[in-house]
Phi, psi and omega in degrees: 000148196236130171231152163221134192280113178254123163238121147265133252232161178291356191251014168122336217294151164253145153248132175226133192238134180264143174238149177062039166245148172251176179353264182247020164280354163259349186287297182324292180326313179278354203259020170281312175267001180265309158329296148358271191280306196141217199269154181283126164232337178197104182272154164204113175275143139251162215312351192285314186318004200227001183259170192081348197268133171248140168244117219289014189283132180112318192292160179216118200257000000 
């Protein structure tokens, strides 16, 4: 199950964290509430943001 966690901090600041997302299904989830709330100041994906992404590194034509 994919959840997304909003905490506000005492000093206004918001954090949003995706739980149970794979790749750019969590950039989606959030630009709804990213939208919302206002400017962007700092992202950090985890490793989950990165399973499933395939990449052409390796590959040979």
């Amino acid at each position: 199950m994919s959840e997304i966690i909003i905490d506000f901090d005492e000093t206004g600041e918001v954090n949003l964290e995706g739980k149970g997302f794979q790749g750019k299904s969590c950039d989606e989830a959030m630009a709804h509430f990213e939208k919302c709330l206002g400017v962007v100041s700092n992202r950090k994906n985890k490793p989950e943001y990165y399973q499933g992404v395939r990449t052409n590194a390796g590959q040979r034509a």
